[in-house]
Backbone as a chain_set.jsonl record, in Angstrom:
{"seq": "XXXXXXXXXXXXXXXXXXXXXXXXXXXXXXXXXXXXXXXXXXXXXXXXXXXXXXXXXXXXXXXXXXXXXXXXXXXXXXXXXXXXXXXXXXXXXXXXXXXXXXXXXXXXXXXXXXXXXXXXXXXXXXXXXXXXXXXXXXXXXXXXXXXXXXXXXXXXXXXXXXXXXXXXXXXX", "coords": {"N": [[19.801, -103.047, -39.861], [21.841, -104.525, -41.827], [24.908, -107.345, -42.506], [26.498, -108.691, -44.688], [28.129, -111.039, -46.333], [30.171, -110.586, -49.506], [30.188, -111.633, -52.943], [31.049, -113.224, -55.824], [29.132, -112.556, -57.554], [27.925, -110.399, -56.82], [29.574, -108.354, -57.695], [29.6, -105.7, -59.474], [27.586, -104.089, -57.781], [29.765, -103.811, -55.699], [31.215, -102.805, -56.828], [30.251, -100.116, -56.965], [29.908, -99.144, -54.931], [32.107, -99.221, -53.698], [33.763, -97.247, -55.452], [31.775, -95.064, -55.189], [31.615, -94.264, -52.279], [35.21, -93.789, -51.866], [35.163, -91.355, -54.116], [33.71, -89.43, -52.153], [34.874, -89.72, -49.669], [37.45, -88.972, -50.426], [37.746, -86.855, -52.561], [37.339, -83.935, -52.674], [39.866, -83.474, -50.96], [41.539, -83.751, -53.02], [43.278, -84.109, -56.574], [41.093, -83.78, -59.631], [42.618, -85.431, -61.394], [44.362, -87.435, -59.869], [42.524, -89.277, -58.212], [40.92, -90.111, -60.821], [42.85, -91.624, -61.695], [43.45, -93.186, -59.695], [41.01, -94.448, -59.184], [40.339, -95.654, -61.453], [42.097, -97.96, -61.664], [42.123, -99.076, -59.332], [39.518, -99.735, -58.648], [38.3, -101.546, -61.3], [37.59, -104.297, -63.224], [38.959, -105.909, -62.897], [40.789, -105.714, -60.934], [38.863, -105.701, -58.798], [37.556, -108.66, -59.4], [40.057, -110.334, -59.078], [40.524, -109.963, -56.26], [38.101, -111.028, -55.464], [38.254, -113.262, -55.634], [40.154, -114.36, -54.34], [41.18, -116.578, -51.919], [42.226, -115.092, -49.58], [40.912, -112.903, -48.911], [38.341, -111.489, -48.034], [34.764, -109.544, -48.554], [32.583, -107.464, -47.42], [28.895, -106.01, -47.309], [27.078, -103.466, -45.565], [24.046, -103.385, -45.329], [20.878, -101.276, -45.644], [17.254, -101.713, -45.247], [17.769, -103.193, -47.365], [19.149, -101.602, -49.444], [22.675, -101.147, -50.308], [25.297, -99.597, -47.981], [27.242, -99.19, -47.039], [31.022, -100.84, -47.367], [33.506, -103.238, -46.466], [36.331, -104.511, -46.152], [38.872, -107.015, -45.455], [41.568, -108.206, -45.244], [43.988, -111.376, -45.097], [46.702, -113.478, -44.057], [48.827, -113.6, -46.886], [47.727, -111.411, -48.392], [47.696, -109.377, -47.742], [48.862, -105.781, -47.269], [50.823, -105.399, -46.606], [52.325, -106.204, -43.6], [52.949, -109.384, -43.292], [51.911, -111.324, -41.703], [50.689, -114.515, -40.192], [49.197, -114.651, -38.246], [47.821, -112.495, -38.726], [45.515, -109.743, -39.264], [44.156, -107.678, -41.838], [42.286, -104.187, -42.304], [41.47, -103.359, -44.778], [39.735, -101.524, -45.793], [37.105, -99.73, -44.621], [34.382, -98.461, -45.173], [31.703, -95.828, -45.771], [28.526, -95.024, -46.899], [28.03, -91.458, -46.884], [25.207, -90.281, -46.462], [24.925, -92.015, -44.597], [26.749, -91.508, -42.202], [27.072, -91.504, -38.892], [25.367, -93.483, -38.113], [26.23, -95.681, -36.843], [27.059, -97.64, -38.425], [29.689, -98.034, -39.635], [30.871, -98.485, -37.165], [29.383, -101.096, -36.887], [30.345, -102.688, -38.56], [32.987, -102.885, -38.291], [32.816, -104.117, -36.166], [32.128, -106.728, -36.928], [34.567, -107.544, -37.894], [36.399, -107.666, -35.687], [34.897, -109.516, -34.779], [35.311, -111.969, -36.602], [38.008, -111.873, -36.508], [38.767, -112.901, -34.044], [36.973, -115.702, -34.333], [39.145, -116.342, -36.463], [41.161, -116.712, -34.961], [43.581, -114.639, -34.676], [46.022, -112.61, -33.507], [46.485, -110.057, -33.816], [44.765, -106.808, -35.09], [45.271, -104.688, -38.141], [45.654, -101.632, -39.623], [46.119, -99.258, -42.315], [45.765, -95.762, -42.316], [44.83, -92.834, -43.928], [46.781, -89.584, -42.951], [45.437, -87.328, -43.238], [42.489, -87.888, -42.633], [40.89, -87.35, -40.5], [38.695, -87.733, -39.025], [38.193, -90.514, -39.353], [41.173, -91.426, -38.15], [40.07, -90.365, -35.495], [38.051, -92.656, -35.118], [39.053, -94.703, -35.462], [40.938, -94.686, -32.939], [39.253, -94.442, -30.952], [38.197, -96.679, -30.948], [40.223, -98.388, -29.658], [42.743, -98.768, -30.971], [46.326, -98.097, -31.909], [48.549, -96.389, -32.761], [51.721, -97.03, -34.94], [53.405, -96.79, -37.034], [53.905, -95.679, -40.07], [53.12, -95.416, -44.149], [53.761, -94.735, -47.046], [51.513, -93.985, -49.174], [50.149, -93.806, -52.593], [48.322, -92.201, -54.377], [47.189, -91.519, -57.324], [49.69, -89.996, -59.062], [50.399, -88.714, -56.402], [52.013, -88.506, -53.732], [51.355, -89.772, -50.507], [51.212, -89.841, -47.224], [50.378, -92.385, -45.031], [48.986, -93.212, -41.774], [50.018, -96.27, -39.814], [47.659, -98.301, -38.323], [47.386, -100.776, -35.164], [45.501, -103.079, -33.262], [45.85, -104.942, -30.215], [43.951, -108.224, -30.287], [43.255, -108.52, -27.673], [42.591, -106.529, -26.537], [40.206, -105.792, -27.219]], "CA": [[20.963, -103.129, -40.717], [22.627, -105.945, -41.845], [25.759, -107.936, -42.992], [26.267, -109.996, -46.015], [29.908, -111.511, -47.317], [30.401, -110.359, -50.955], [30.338, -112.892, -53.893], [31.251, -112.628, -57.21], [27.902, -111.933, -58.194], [28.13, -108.626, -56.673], [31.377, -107.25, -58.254], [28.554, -104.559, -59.742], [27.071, -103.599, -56.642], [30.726, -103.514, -54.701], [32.66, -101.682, -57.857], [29.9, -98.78, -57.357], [29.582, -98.461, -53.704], [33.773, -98.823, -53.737], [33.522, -95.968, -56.185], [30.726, -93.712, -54.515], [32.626, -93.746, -51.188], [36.287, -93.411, -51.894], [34.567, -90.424, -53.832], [32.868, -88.873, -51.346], [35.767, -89.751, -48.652], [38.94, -87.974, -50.785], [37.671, -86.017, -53.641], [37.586, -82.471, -51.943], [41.3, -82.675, -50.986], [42.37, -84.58, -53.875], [42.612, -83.555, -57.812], [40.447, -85.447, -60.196], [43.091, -86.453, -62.593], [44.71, -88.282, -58.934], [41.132, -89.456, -58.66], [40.518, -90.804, -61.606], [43.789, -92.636, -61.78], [42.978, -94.539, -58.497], [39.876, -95.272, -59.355], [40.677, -96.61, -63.016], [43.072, -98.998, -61.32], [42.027, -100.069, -58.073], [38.151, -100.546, -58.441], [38.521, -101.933, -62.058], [36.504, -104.923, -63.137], [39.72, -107.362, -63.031], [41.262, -105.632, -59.663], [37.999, -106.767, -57.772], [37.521, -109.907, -59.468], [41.112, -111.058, -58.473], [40.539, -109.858, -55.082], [36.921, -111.587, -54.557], [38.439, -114.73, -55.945], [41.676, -114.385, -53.521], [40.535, -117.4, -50.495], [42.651, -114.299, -47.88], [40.303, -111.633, -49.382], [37.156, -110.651, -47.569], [33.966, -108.123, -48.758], [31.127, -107.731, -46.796], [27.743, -105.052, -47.682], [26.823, -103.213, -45.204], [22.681, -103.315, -45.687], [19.589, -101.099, -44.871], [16.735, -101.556, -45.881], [18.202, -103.913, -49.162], [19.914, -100.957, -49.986], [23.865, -101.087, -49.705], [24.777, -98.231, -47.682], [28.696, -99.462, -46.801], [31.554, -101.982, -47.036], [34.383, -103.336, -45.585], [37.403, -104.804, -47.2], [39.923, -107.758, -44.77], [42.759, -109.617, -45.829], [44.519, -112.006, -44.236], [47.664, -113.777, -44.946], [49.87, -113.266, -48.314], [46.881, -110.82, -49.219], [47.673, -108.471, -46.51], [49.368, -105.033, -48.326], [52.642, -105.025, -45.699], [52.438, -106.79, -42.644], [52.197, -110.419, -44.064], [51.738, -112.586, -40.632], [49.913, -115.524, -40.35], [48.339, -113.906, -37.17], [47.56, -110.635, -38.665], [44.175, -109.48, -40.673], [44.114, -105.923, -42.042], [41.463, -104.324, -42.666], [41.72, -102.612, -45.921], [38.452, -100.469, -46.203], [35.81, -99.196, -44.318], [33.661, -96.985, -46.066], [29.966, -95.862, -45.47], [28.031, -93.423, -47.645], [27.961, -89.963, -46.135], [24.459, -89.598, -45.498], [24.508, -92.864, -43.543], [27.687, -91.542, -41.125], [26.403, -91.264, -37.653], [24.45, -94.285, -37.765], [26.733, -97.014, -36.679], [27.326, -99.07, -39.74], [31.037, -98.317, -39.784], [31.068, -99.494, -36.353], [29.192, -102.548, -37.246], [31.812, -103.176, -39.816], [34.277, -103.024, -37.148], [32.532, -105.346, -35.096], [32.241, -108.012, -37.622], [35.945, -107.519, -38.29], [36.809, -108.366, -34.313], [34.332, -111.283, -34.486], [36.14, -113.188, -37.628], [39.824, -112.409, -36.322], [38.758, -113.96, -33.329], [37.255, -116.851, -34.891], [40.237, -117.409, -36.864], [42.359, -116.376, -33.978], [44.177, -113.448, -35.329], [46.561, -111.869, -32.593], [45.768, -108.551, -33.913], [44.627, -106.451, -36.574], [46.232, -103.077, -38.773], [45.213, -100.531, -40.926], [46.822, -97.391, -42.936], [44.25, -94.694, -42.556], [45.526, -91.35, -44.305], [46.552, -88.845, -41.813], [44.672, -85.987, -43.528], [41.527, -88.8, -42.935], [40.893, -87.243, -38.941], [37.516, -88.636, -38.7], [38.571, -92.266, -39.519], [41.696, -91.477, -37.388], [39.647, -90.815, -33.905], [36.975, -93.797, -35.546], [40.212, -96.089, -34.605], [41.676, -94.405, -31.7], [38.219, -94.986, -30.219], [38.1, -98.431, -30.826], [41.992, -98.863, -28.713], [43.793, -98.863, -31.962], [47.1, -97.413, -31.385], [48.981, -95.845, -34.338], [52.62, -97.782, -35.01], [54.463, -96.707, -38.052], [53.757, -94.761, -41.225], [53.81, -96.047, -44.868], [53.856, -94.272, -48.131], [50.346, -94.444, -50.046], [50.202, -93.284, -54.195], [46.789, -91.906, -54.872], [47.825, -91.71, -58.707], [50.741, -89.591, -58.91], [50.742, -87.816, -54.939], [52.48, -89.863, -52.132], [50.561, -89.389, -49.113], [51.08, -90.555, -45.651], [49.362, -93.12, -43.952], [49.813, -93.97, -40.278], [49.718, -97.371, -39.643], [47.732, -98.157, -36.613], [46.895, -101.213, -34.787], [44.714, -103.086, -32.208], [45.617, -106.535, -29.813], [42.549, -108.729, -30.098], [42.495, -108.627, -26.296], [42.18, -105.324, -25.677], [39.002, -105.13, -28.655]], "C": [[21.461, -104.562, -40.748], [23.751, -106.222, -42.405], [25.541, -108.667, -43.699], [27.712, -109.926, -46.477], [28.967, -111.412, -48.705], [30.764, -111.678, -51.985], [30.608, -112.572, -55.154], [30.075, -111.897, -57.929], [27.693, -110.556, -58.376], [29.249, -107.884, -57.029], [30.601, -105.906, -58.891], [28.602, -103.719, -59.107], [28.732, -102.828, -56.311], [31.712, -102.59, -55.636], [31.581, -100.214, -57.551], [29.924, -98.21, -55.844], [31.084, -98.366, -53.026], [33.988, -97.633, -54.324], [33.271, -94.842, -55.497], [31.619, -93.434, -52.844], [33.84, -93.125, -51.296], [36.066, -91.616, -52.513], [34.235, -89.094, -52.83], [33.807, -88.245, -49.774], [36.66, -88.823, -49.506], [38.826, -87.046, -51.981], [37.839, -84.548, -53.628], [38.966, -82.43, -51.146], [42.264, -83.462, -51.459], [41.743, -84.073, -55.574], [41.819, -84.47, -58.711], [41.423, -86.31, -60.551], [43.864, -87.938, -61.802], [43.859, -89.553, -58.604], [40.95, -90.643, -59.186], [41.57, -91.837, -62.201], [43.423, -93.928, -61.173], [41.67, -95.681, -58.871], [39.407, -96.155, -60.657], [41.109, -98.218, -62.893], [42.182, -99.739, -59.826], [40.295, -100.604, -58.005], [37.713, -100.638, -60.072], [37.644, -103.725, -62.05], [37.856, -106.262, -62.548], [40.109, -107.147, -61.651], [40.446, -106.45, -58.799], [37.927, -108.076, -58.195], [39.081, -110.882, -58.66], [41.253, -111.043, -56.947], [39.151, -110.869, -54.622], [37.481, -113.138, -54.959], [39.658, -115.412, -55.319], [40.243, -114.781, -51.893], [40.932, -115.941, -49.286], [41.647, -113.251, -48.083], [38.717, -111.809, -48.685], [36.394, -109.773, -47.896], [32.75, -108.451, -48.077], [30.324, -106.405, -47.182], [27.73, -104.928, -46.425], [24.555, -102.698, -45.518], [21.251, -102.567, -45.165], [18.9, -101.145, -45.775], [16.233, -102.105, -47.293], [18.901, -102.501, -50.052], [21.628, -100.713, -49.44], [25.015, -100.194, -49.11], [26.747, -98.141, -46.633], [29.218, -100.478, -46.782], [32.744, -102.028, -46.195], [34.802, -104.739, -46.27], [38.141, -105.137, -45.891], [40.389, -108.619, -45.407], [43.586, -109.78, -45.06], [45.948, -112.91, -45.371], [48.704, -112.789, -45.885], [48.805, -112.337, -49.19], [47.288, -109.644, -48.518], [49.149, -107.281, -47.47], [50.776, -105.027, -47.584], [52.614, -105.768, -44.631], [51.904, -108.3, -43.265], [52.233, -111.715, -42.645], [50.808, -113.025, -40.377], [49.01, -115.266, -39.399], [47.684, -113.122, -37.504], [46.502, -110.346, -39.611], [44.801, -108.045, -40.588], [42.891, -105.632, -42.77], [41.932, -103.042, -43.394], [40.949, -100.932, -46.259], [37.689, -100.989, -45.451], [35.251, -98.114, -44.64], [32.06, -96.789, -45.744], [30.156, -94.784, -46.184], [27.989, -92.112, -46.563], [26.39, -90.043, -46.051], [24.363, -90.64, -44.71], [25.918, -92.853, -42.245], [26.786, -91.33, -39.857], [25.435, -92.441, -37.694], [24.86, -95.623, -36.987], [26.933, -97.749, -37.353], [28.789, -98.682, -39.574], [31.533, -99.34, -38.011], [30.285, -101.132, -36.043], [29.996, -103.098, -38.13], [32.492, -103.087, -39.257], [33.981, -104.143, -36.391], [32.623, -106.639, -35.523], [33.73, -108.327, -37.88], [36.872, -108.289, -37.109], [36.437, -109.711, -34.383], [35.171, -112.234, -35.519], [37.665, -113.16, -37.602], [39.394, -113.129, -34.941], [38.231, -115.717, -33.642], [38.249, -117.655, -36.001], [41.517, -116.65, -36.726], [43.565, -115.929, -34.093], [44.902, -112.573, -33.864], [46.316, -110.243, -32.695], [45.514, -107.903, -35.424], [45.297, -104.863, -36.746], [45.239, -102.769, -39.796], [46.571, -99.515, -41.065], [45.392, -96.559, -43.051], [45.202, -93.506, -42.607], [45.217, -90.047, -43.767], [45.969, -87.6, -41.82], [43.245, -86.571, -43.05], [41.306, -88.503, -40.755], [39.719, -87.561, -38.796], [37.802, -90.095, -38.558], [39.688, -92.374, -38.537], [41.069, -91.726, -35.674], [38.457, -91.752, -33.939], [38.381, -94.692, -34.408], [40.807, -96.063, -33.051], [40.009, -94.712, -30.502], [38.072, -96.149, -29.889], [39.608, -99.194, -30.342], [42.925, -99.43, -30.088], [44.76, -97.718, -31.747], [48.379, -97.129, -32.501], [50.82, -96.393, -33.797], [53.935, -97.53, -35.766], [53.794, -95.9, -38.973], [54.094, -95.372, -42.565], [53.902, -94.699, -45.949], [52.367, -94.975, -49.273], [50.089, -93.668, -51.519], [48.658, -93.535, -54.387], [47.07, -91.037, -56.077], [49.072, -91.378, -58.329], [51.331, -88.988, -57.504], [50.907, -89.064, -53.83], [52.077, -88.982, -51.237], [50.973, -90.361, -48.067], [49.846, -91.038, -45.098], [49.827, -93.613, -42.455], [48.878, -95.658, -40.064], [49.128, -97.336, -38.237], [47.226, -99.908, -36.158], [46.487, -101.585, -33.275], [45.332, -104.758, -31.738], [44.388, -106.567, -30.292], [42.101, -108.773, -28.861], [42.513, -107.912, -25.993], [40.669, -105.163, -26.797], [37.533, -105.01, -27.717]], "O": [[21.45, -105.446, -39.892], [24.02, -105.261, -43.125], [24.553, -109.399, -43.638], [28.303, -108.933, -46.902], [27.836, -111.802, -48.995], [31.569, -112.56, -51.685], [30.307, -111.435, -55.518], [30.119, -110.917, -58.673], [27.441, -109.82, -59.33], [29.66, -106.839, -56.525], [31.269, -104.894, -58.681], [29.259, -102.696, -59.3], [28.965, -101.646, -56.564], [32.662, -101.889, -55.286], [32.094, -99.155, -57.912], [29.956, -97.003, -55.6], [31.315, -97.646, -52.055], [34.503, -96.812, -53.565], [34.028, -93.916, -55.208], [32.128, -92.36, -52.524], [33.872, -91.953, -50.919], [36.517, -90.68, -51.853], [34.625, -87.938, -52.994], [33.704, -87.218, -49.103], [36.523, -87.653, -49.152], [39.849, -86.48, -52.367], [38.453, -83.984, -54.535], [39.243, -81.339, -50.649], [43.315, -83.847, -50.945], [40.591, -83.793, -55.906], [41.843, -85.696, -58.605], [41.428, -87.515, -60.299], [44.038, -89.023, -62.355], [44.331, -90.687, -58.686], [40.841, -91.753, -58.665], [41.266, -92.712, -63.01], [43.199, -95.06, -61.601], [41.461, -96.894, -58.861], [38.508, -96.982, -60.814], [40.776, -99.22, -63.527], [41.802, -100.898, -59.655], [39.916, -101.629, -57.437], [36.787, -99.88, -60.358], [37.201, -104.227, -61.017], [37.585, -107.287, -61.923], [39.924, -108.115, -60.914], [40.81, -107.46, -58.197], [38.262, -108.864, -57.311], [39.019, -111.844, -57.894], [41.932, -111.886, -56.36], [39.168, -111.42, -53.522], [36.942, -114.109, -54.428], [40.105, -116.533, -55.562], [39.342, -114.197, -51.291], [40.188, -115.705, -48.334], [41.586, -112.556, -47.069], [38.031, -112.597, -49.336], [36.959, -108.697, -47.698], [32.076, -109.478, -48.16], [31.112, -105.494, -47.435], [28.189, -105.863, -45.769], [24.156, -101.598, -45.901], [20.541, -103.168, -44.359], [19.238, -100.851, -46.922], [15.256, -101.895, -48.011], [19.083, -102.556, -51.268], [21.854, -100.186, -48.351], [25.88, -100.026, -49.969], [27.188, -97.278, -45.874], [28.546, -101.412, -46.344], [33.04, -101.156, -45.378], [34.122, -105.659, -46.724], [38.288, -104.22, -45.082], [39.892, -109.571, -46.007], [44.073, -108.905, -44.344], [46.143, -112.982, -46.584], [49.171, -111.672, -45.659], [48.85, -112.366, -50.42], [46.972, -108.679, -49.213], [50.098, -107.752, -48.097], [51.769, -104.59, -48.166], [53.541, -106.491, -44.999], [50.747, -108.458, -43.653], [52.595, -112.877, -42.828], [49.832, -112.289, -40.237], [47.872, -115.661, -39.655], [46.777, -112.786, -36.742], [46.636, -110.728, -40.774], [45.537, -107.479, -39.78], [42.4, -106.382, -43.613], [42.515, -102.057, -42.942], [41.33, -99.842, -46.684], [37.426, -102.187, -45.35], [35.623, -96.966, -44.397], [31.35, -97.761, -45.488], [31.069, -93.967, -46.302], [27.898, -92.277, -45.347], [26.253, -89.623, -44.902], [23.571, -90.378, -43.805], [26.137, -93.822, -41.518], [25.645, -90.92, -40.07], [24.423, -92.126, -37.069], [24.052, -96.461, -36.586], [27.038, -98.878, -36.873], [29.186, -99.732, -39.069], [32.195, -100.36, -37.821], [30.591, -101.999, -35.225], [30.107, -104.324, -38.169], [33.405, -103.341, -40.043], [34.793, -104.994, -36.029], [33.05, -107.569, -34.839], [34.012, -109.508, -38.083], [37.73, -109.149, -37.31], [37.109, -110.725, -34.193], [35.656, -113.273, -35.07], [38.441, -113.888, -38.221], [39.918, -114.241, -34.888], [38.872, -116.712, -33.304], [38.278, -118.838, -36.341], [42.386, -116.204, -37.475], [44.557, -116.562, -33.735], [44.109, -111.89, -33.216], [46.027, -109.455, -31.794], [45.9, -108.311, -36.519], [45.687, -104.102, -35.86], [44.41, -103.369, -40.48], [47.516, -99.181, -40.349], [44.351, -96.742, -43.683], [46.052, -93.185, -41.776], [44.158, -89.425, -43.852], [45.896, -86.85, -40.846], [42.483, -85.605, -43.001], [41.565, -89.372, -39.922], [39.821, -87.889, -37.614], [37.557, -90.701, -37.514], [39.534, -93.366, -37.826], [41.32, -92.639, -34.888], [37.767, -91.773, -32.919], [38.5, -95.048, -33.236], [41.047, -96.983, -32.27], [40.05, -95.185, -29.366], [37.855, -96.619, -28.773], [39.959, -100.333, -30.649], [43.664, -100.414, -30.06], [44.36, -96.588, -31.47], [49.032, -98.097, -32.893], [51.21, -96.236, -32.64], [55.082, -97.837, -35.441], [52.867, -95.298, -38.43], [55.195, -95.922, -42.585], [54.147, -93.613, -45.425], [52.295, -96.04, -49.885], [49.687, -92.536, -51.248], [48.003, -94.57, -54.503], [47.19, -89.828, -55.877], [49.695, -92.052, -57.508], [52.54, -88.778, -57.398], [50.266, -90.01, -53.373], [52.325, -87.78, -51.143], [51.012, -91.582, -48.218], [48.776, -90.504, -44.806], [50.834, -94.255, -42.156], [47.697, -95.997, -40.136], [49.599, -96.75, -37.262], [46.541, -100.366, -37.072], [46.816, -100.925, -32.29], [45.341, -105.674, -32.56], [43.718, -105.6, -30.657], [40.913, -108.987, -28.62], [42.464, -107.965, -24.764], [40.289, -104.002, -26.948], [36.493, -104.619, -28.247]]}, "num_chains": 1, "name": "protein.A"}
C-alpha cells in the first residue's frame, strides 16, 4: 500500500472515491434526498478545487495496487472547520472503501496524519466523527483519542451530532 498527497490533477479521482465512500459510510441510515444534497455541495467540482488549492488543506490517496482504495482529508490553520489554532490539525476525513476495511489503510492514514503534525509540530489533533458512526468511534478511541465536546453537523436538511474527539501528540 501506499501514500500519495493529492494534486489538482486528481480532483477526478478524489471527487469519486470522496463520493463512493461517504456513500457507502452513511447511505443506509440516511435518506437519499439528505444524500444527495451533501454530496451536490460538498464534493462538487469548485468545493474540492478551492480546498486542493487552500496552502492549510491536505489530500492524500490511499493506494493498492495503483488502485485508490482510500483518503484522508487535514487542515490546518484558518482551514480547520471550528477549532482554528495555530497548533491544531483536524483531520477532516478518513474514508476507505468497504471491501478494503480490515486491512489497515485507515490506520495508515492515521499514521501519516501523526507523522506531518509532528513535523509541523502540532500540539494535537481533532475530529467530529458522527456518533451513530461506532466503528470510526472505537477506530479513535483506539488510537488514545479522547472525545471533548459535541458540535452540530447538517447532512442536507438533518442536524446530527458529532462528538468532537481529540488526541495530544504525545500520547500518539
Amino acid at each position: 500500500m501506499k501514500i500519495k498527497k493529492v494534486t489538482i490533477q486528481d480532483i477526478e479521482s478524489l471527487k469519486e472515491i470522496s463520493k463512493l465512500t461517504f456513500i457507502e459510510t452513511y447511505s443506509s441510515k440516511n435518506s437519499y434526498e439528505n444524500m444527495a444534497k451533501y454530496l451536490e455541495n460538498e464534493f462538487s467540482t469548485e468545493k474540492i478545487t478551492t480546498d486542493l488549492i487552500n496552502p492549510n488543506v491536505e489530500f492524500y490517496f490511499a493506494t493498492l495496487n495503483k488502485k485508490i482504495v482510500g483518503y484522508l482529508k487535514i487542515n490546518f490553520g484558518e482551514a480547520q472547520t471550528e477549532i482554528k489554532e495555530e497548533n491544531t490539525l483536524e483531520i477532516e476525513r478518513i474514508y476507505v472503501l468497504k471491501e478494503f476495511h480490515r486491512k489497515r489503510i485507515g490506520q495508515a492514514l492515521y499514521e501519516k496524519t501523526i507523522e506531518l503534525a509532528i513535523k509541523k509540530n502540532m500540539e494535537y489533533i481533532w475530529l467530529g466523527v458522527w456518533e451513530q458512526n461506532h466503528k470510526a468511534i472505537r477506530f479513535y478511541e483506539k488510537n488514545n483519542f479522547i472525545a471533548f465536546d459535541k458540535h452540530v453537523f447538517m447532512l442536507g436538511n438533518d442536524k446530527q451530532t458529532d462528538i468532537i474527539m481529540k488526541l495530544d501528540i504525545k500520547k500518539a
